[in-house]
C-alpha positions as CSV (number, residue, x, y, z in Angstrom):
1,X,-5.0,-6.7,18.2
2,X,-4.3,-3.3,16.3
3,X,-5.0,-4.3,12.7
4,X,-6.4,-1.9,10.3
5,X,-8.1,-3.2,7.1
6,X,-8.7,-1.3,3.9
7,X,-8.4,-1.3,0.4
8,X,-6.0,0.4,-2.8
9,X,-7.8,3.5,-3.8
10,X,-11.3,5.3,-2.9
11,X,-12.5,5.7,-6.6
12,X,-13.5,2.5,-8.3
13,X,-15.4,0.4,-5.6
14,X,-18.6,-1.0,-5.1
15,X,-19.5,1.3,-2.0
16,X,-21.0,4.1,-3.4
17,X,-25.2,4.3,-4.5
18,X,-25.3,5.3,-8.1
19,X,-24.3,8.8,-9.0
20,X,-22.3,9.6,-6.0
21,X,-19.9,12.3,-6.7
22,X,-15.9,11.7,-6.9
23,X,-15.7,14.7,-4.3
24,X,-17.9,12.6,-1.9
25,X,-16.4,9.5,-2.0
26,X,-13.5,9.6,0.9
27,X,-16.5,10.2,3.1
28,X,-17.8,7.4,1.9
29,X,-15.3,4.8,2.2
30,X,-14.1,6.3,5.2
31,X,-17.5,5.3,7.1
32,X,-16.5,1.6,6.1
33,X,-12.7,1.3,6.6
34,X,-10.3,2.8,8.8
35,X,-7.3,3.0,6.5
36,X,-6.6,3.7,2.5
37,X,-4.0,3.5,0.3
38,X,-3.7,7.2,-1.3
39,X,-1.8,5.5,-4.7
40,X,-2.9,8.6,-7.2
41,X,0.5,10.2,-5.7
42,X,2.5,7.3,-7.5
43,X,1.5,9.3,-11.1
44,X,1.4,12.6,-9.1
45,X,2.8,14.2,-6.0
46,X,-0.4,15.7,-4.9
47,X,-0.5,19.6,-4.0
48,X,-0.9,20.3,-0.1
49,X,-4.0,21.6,-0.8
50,X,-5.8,18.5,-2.0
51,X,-3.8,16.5,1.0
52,X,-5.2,18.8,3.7
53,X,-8.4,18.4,2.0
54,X,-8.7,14.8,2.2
55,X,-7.1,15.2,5.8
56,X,-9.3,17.0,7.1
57,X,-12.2,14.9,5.3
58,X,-11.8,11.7,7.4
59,X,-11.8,10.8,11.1
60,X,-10.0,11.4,13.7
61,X,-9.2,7.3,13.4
62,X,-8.6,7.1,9.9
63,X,-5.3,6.7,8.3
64,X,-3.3,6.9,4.9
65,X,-0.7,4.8,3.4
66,X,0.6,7.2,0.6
67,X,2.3,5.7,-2.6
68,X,5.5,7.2,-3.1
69,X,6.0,9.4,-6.5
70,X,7.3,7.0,-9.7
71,X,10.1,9.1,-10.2
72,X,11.6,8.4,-6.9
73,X,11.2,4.5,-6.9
74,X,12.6,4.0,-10.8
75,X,9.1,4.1,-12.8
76,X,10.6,7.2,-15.3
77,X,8.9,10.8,-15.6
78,X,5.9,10.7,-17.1
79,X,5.7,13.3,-20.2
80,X,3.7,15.7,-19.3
81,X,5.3,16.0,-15.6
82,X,8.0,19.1,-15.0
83,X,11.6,18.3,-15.2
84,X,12.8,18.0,-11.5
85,X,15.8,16.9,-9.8
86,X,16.2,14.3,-7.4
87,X,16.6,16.9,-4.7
88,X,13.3,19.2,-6.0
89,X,11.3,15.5,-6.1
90,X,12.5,14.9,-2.5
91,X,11.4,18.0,-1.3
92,X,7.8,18.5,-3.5
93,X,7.2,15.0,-1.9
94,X,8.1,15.8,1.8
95,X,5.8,19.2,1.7
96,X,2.7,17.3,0.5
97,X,3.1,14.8,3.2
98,X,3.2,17.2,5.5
99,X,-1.0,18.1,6.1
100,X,-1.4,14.2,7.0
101,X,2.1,13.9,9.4
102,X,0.8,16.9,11.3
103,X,-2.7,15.4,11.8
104,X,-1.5,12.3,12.6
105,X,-2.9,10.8,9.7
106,X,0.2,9.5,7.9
107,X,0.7,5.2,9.2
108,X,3.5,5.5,6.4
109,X,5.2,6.0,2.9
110,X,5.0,3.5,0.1
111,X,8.1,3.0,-2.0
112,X,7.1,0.2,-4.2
113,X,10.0,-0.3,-6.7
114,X,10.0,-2.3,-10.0
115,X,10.5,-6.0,-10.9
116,X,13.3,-4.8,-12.8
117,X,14.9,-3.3,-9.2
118,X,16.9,-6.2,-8.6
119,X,19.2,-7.3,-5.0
120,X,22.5,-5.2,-5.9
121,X,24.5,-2.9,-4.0
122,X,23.6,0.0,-5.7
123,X,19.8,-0.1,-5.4
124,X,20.9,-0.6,-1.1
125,X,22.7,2.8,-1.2
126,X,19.3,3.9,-3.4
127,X,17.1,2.8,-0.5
128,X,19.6,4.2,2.3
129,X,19.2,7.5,0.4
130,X,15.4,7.3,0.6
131,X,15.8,6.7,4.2
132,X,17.6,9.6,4.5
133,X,15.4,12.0,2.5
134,X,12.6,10.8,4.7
135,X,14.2,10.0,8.2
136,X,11.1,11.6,10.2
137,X,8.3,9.3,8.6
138,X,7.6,6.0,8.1
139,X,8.8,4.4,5.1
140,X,7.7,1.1,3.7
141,X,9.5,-1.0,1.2
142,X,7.7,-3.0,-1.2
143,X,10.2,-5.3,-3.9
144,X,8.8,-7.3,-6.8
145,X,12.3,-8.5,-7.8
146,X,12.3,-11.8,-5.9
147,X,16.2,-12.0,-6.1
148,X,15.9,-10.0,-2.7
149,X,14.2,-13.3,-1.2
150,X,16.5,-15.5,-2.4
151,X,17.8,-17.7,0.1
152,X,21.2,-16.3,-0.1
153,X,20.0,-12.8,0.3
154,X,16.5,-12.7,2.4
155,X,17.6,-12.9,5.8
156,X,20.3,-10.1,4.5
157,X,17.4,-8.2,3.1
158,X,15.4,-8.2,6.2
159,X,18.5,-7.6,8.5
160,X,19.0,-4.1,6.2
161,X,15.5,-3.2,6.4
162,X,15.6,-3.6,10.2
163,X,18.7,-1.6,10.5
164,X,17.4,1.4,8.6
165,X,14.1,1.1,10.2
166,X,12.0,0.1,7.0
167,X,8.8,-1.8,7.4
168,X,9.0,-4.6,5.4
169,X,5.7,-4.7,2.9
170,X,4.7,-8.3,3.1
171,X,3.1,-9.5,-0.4
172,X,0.2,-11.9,-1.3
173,X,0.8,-12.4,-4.9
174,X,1.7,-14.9,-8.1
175,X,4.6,-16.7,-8.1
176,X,5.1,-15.7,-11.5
177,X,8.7,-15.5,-12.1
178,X,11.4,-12.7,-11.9
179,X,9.2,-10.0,-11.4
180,X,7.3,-11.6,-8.1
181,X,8.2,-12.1,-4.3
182,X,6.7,-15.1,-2.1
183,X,5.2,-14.6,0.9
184,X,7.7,-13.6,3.1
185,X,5.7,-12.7,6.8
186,X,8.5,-11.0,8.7
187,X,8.4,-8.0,11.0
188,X,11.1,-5.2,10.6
189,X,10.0,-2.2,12.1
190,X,8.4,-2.8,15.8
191,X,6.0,-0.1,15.0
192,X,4.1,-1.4,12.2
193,X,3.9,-4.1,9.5
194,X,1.9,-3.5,5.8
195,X,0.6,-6.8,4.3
196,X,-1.2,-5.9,0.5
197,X,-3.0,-8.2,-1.3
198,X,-2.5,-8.5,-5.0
199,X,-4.8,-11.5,-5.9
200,X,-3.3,-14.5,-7.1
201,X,-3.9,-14.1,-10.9
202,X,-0.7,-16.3,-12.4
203,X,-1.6,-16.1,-16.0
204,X,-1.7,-11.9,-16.3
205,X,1.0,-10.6,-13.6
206,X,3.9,-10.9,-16.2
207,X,3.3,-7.8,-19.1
208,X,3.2,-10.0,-22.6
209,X,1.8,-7.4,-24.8
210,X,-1.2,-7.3,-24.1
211,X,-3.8,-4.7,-24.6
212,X,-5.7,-5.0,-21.2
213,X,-2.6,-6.4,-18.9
214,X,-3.8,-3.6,-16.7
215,X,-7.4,-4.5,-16.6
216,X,-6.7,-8.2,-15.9
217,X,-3.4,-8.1,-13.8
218,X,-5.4,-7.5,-10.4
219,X,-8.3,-9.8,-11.8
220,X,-8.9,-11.9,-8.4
221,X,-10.8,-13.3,-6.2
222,X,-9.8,-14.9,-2.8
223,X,-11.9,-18.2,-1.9
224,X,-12.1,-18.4,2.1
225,X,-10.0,-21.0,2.1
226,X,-7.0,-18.6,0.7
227,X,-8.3,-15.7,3.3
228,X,-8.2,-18.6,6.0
229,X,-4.6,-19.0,5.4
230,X,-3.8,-15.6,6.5
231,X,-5.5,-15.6,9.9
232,X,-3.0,-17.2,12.2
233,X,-0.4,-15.1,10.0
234,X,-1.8,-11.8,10.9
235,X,-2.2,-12.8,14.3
236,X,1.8,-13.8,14.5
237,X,2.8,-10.3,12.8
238,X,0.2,-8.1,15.6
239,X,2.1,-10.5,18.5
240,X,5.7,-8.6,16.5
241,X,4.3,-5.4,15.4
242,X,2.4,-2.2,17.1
243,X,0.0,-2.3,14.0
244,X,-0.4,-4.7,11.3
245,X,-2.4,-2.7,7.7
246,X,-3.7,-5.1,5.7
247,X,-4.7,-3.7,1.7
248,X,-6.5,-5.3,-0.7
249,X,-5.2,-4.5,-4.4
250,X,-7.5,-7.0,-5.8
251,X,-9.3,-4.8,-7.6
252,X,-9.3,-5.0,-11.7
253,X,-12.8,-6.9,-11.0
254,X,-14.1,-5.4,-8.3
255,X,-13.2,-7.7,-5.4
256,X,-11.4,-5.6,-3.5
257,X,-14.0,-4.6,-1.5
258,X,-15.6,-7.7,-0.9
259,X,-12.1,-9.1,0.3
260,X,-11.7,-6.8,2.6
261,X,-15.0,-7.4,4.4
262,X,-14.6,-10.9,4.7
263,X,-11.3,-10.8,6.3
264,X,-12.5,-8.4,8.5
265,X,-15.1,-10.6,9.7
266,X,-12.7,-13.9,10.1
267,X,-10.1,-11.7,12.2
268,X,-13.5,-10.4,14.4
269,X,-12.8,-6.6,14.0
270,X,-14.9,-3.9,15.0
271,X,-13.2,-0.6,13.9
272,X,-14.7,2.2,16.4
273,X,-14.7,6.0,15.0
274,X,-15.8,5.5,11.7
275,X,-17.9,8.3,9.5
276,X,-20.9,8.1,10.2
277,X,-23.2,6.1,7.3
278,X,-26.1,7.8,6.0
279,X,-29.0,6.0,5.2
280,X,-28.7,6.0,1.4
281,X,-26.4,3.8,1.8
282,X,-26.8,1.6,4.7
């Protein structure tokens, strides 16, 4: 089975021994997971710079699911960000990409879009446009508007991912209204298949004003019994898919980690290639 397991971000984990640096982190993490998911360029398209950087930073093995810029999946321009069209966005986007393609380090692009981003024919010519813009890399699609799983739509949603070539990002998350998607474990691209973990915390997915949504939305911790539940669907998706990613999101407590590890244990991987682990933090 070709299943890589890692977690949403490098920065705020319990892997590091006290004091670690921020610029020594990727090491880190990359001596305990094969794969991250590089979600800093959702609020930022990172220069090439700082992606050939963290390329060349990692194993030959590891891998990066980047998180496609907010402008281009319908989260608005933040205010301090330069005015840029669609076009200029497109192409800023495409050149930072371009340090991890060349390596070989690139498993896909991210586009997670809105809850608002609802099953209409206009936001299917959006995502054909993306396609377009990005028709030599892998492109995931992520929706949090369940009316694309309703059950006059799914199978229509997964037959237009499949004809454009999308991998379908399967979710673990609340059912918790509008602005959620059940689990829907379907292969659409032959290549590869991206499962992420959200945690199951019903009472703060949906913003209600709160000062600390952010802090709690992720707030989660999978018993065994809910990890258990995956194992014979991971194993269906690797019999359908080249490579199956699983991330782990669950992190506004810290449990990301600890998720991660244990699902790694049930499925009996042993990732080869690693960074090496220094004794500091063995």
């Amino acid at each position: 089975m070709n299943i890589l397991v890692g977690v949403c971000g490098w920065g705020d984990h319990d892997l590091y021994p006290p004091n670690t640096s921020a610029r020594d982190k990727l090491r880190i993490y990359a001596s305990h997971f094969p794969v991250v998911e590089l979600d800093s360029t959702y609020h930022a398209i990172a220069p090439v710079e700082r992606m050939e950087k963290w390329t060349s930073e990692t194993p030959e093995v590891f891998r990066f699911v980047v998180k496609a810029y907010r402008e281009l999946t319908g989260h608005g321009r933040p205010k301090k960000a330069p005015m840029r069209s669609w076009y200029e966005l497109i192409q800023d986007m495409r050149a930072s990409l371009i340090p991890m393609k060349e390596a070989g380090k690139l498993s896909l692009v991210l586009f997670q879009f809105p809850p608002w981003y609802d099953c209409t024919k206009a936001h299917v010519r959006y995502i054909r446009k993306v396609r377009q813009a990005f028709h030599d890399m892998p492109v995931a699609i992520e929706f949090r508007n369940q009316s694309w799983f309703l059950p006059q739509y799914k199978e229509k949603t997964l037959a237009f991912l499949a004809e454009e070539k999308l991998i379908h990002v399967v979710c673990d998350e609340p059912q918790a209204g509008e602005g959620s998607v059940p689990i829907v474990p379907a292969v659409t691209n032959p290549e590869l298949v991206l499962v992420r973990f959200h945690g199951r915390n019903a009472a703060g997915w949906n913003n209600t004003g709160q000062k600390n949504w952010r802090d709690v939305r992720y707030a989660y911790r999978y018993s065994d019994e809910e990890l258990d539940e995956w194992i014979p669907r991971v194993k269906r998706l690797a019999e359908e898919a080249k490579q199956v990613i699983l991330l782990f999101n669950n992190n506004s407590q810290g449990d990301a980690v600890s998720s991660a590890n244990r699902m790694i244990l049930k499925l009996g991987l042993d990732f080869q290639g690693l960074a090496p682990r220094q004794l500091e933090i063995l």
